[in-house]
One Martini backbone bead per residue (centre of mass of N, CA, C, O) as a GRO file, in nm:
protein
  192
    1UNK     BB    1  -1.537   1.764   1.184
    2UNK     BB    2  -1.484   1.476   1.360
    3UNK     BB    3  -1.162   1.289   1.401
    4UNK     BB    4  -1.121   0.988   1.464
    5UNK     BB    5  -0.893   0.731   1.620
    6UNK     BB    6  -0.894   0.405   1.437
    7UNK     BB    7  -0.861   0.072   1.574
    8UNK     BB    8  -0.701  -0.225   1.650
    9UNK     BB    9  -0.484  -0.473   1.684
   10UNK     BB   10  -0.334  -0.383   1.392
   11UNK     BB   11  -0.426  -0.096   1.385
   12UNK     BB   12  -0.339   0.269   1.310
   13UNK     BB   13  -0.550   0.563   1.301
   14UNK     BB   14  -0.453   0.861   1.236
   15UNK     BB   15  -0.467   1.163   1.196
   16UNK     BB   16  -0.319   1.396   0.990
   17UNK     BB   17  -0.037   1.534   1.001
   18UNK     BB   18   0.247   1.789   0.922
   19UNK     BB   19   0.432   1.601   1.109
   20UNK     BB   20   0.444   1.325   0.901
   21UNK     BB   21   0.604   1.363   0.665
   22UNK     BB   22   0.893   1.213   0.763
   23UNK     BB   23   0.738   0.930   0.785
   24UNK     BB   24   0.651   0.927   0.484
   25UNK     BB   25   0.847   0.953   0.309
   26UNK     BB   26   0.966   0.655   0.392
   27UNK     BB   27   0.710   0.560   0.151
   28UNK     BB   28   0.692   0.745  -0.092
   29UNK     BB   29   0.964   0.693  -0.221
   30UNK     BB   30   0.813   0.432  -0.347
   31UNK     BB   31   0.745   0.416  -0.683
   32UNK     BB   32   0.501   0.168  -0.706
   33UNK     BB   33   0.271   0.316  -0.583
   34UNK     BB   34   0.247   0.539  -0.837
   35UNK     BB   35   0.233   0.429  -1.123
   36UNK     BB   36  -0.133   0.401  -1.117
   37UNK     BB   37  -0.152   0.666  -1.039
   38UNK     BB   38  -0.295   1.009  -1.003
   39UNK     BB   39  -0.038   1.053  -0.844
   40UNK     BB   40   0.306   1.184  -0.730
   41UNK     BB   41   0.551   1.098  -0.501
   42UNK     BB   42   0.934   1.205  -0.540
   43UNK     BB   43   0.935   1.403  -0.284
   44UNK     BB   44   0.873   1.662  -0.063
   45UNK     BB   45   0.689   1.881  -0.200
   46UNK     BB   46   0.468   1.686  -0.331
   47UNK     BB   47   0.378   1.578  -0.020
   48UNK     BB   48   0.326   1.828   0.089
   49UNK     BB   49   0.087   1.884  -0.127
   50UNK     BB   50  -0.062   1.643  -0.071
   51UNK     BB   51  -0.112   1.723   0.223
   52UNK     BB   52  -0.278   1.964   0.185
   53UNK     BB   53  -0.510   1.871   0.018
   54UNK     BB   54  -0.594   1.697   0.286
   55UNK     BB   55  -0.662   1.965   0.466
   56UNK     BB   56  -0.829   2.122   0.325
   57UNK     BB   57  -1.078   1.935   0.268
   58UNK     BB   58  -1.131   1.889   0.595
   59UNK     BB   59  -1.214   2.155   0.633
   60UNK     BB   60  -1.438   2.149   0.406
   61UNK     BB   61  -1.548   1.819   0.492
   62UNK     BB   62  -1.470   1.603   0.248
   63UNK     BB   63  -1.197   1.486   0.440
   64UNK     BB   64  -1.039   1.218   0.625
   65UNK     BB   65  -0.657   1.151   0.679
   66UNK     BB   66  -0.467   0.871   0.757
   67UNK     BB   67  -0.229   0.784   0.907
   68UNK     BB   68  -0.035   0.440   0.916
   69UNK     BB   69  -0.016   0.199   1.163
   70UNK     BB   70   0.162  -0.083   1.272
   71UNK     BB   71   0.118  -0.251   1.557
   72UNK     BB   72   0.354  -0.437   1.557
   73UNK     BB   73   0.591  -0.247   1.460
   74UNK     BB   74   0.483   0.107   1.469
   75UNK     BB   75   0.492   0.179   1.180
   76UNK     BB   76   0.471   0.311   0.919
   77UNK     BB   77   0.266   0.286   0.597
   78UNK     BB   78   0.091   0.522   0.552
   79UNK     BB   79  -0.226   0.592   0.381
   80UNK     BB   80  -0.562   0.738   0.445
   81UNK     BB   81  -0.926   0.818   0.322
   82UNK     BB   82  -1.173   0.994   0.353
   83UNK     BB   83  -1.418   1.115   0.114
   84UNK     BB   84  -1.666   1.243  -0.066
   85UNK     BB   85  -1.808   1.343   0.156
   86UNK     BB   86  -2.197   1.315   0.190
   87UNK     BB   87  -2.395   1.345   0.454
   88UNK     BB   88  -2.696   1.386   0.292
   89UNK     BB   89  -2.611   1.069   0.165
   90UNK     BB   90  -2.472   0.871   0.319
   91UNK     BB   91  -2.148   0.922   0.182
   92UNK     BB   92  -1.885   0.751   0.098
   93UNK     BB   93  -1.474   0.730   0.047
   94UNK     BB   94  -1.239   0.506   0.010
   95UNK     BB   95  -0.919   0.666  -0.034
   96UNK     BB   96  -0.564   0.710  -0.111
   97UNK     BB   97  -0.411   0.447  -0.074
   98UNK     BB   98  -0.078   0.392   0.056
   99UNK     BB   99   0.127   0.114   0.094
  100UNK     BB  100   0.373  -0.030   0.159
  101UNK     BB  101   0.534  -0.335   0.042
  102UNK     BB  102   0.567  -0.449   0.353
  103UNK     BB  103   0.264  -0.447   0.378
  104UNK     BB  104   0.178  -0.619   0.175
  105UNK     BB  105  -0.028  -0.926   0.233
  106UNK     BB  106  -0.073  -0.892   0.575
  107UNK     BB  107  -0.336  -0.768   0.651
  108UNK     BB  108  -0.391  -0.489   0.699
  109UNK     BB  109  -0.563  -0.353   0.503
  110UNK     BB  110  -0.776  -0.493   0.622
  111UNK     BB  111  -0.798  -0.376   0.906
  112UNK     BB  112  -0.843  -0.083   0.789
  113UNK     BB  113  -1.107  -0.142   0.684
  114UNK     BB  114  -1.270  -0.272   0.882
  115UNK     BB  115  -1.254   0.005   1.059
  116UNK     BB  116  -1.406   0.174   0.845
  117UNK     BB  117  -1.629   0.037   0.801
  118UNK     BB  118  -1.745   0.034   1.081
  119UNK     BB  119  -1.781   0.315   1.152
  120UNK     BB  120  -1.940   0.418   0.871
  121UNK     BB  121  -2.204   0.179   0.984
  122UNK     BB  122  -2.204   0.196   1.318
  123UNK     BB  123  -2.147   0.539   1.367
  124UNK     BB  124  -2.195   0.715   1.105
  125UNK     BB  125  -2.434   0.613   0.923
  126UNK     BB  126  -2.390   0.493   0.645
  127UNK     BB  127  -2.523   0.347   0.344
  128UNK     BB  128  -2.237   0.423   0.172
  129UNK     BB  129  -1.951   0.250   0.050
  130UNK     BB  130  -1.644   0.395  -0.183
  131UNK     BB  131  -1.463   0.215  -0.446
  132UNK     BB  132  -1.177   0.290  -0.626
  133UNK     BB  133  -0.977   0.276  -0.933
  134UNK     BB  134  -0.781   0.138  -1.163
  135UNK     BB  135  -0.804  -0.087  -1.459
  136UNK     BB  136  -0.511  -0.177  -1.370
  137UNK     BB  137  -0.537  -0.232  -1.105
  138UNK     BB  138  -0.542  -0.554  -0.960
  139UNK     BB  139  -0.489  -0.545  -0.682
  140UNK     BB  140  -0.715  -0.367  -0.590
  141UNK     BB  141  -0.942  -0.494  -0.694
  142UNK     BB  142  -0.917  -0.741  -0.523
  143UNK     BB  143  -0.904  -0.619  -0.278
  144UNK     BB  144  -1.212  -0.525  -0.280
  145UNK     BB  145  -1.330  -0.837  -0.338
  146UNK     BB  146  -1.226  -0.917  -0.053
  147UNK     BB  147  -1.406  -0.730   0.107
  148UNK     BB  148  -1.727  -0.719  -0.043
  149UNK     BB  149  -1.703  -0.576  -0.305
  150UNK     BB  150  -1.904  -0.444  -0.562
  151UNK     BB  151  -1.905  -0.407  -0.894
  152UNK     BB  152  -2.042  -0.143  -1.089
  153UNK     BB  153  -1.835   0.007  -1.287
  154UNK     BB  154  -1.713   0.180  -1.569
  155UNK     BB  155  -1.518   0.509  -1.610
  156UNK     BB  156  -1.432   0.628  -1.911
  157UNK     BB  157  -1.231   0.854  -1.877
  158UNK     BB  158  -1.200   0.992  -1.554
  159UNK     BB  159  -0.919   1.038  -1.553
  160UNK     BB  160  -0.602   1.178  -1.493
  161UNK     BB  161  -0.294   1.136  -1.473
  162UNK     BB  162   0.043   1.221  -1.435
  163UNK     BB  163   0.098   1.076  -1.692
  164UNK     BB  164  -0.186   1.127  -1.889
  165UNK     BB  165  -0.357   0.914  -1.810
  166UNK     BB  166  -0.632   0.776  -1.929
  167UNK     BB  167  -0.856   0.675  -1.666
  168UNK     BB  168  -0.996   0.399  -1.591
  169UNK     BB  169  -1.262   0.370  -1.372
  170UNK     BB  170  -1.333   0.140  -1.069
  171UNK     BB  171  -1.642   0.069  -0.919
  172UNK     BB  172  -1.739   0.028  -0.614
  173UNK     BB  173  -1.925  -0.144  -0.296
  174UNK     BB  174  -2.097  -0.104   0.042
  175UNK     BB  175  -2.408  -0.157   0.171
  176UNK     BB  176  -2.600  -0.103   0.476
  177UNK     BB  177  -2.740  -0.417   0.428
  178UNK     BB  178  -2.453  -0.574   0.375
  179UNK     BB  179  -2.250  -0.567   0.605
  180UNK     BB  180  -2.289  -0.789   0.824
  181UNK     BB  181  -2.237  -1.022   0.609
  182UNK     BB  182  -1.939  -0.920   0.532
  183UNK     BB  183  -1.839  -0.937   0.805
  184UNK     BB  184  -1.858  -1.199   0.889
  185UNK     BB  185  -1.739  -1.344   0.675
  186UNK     BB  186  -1.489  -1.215   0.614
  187UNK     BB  187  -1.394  -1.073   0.920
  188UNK     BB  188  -1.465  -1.311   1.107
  189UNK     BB  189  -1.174  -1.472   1.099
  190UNK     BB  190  -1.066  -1.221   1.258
  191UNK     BB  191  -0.838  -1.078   1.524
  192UNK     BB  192  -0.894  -0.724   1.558
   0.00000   0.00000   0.00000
């Protein structure tokens, strides 16, 4: 599956190469990132980890992983990526999803989710776009329900997280009969 490089005026998404790596380093070592996290990256080796993890996916077509760049300032801002990918079912999630805190609150995070969800529902005719959470995180759930995405259900003890905790997972979506009208309202009032 090819990947292509989705941007707009706030933000550069580019696929993750493993050249990557020193410019996330300076990103990953933030600790708050990790708190509610399913995984923990605190070196090199566990990032190398991390990284590998999702070229292995790409190659298996199940996930594409996306270096953030913002382009107001050039700088390395975090990772995401497609993930889940179910071609014949036309649905993707996105997730993995972790910005630095000097660009959370920025407007960022809205503009790459606007470019990701745009290219899934206008270019790859996705039916389905799905984000999960952690149900301690508050900061991700409202953001997820700031752009127009509907919570659909938690799912209790669903994944274990790197620090042992039992984590219930919240899901949400929007779907491709949703996009246009979430588009205009939410997206629309910005010039990506």
């Amino acid at each position: 599956m090819e990947q292509p490089v989705l941007e707009n005026k706030r933000v550069l998404l580019r696929p993750l190469q493993p050249s990557d790596a020193d410019a996330l380093m300076e990103v990953a070592l933030e600790p708050s990132l990790w708190e509610v996290g399913l995984t923990r990256v605190s070196n090199r080796e566990e990032l190398e980890r991390y990284m590998q993890i999702a070229f292995t996916d790409r190659e298996q077509g199940t996930s594409l992983p996306y270096l953030i760049i913002d382009k107001a300032t050039g700088k390395v801002a975090g990772s995401t990526r497609f993930c889940g990918i179910v071609l014949q079912h036309k649905r993707t999630e996105i997730g993995y999803t972790w910005i630095h805190p000097d660009f959370q609150r920025s407007g960022l995070n809205r503009a790459m989710k606007f470019a990701m969800l745009q290219y899934a529902f206008e270019v790859w005719g996705m039916n389905r776009v799905e984000l999960k959470t952690d149900e301690r995180n508050e900061k991700s759930r409202n953001a997820m329900l700031g752009i127009g995405c509907k919570q659909e259900g938690i799912l209790r003890h669903h994944m274990i997280t790197w620090t042992g905790h039992l984590r219930n997972s919240v899901f949400f979506s929007i779907l491709k009969e949703e996009w246009p009208e979430i588009k205009e309202r939410i997206f629309g009032k910005y010039d990506f």
